[in-house]
N, C-alpha and C positions, 0 to 999 in steps of 0.2 A: 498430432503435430509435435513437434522440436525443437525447442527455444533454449539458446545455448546461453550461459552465464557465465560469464568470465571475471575470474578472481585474479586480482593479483598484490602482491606484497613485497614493497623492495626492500632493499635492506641486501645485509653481509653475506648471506643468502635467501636470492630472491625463491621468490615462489610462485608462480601461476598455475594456476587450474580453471579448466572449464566443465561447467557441470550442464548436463543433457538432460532439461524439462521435460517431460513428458504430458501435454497435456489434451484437452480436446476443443477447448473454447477460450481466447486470449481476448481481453477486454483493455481496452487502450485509454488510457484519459489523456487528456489535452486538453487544459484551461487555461482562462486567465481570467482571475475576481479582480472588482473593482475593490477599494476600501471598504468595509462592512463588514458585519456578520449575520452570521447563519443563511448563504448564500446555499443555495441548493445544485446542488450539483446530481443526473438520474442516473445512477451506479443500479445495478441489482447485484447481489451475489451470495451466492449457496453457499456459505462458510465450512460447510464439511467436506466441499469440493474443491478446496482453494488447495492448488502446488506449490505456487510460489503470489507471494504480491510487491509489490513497489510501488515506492511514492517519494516523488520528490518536490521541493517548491525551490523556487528561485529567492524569495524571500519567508520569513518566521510566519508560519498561519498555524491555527488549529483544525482538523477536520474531522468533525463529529458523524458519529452513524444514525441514521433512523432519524433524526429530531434534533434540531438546534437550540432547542430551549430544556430536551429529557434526552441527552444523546444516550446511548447502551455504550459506546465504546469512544475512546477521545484519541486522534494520532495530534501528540505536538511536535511540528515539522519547525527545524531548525535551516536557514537557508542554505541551500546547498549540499545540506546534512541526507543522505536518501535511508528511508526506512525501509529492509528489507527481508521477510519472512520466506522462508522456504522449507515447506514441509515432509519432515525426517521422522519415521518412526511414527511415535504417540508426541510426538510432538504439538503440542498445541498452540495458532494463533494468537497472538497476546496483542494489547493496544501500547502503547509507549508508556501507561501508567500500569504496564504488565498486567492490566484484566483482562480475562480467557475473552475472546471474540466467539460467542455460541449462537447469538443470534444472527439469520438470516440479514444482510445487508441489504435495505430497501431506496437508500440514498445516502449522499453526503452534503455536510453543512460545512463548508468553508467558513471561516472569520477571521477576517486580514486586516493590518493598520495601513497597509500600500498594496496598490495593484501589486497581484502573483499570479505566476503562473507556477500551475501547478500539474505536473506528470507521475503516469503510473502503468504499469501497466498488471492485470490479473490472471493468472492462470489457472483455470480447473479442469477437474477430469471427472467425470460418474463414476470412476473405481480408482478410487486416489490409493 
């Protein structure tokens, strides 16, 4: 499948580009946490397979990998701010605290001070 990505940049000279995902299984999130942490949210995903990922939240949450209390990898989501990886080369996965993401993604742990909702979406391939 073909998930198209569109960049653009205004200014004196604008710029748009759209870049042609290549992938074989797209994984969609749509939540919304109540107040609380370490809300579990059932993600899998094969981090050696990952093309592209995205995440956005409507308001400031943190969303931790594997465990809420021992996460592996921490994203801190800025409202409206969308965190976005797409994989180029030896390019490696990084968390928003720039540690390598190697392990296997088994869940995520949301932790909000106000309901969010929180969107993404995942892209993997078997021969990235």
């Amino acid at each position: 499948m073909t998930r198209n990505l569109t960049i653009t940049w205004d200014g004196a000279t604008a710029l748009l580009k759209t870049l042609a995902l290549e992938g074989e299984l797209e994984s969609v999130i749509d939540a919304t946490f109540a107040a609380g942490n370490n809300q579990q949210l059932n993600v899998t995903v094969d981090v050696d397979k990952v093309v592209a990922l995205l995440l956005i939240a409507d308001k400031d949450c943190l969303v931790e990998t594997n465990s809420g209390s021992s996460p592996v990898n921490v994203f801190t989501l800025t409202a409206g701010k969308p965190f976005l990886f797409v994989a180029y080369g030896s390019l490696a996965l990084r968390d928003t605290g720039n540690t390598a993401v190697t392990v296997d993604i088994t869940g995520l742990f949301v932790t909000t001070t106000e309901e969010t909702r929180l969107q993404g979406r995942i892209l993997t391939d078997a021969t990235p």
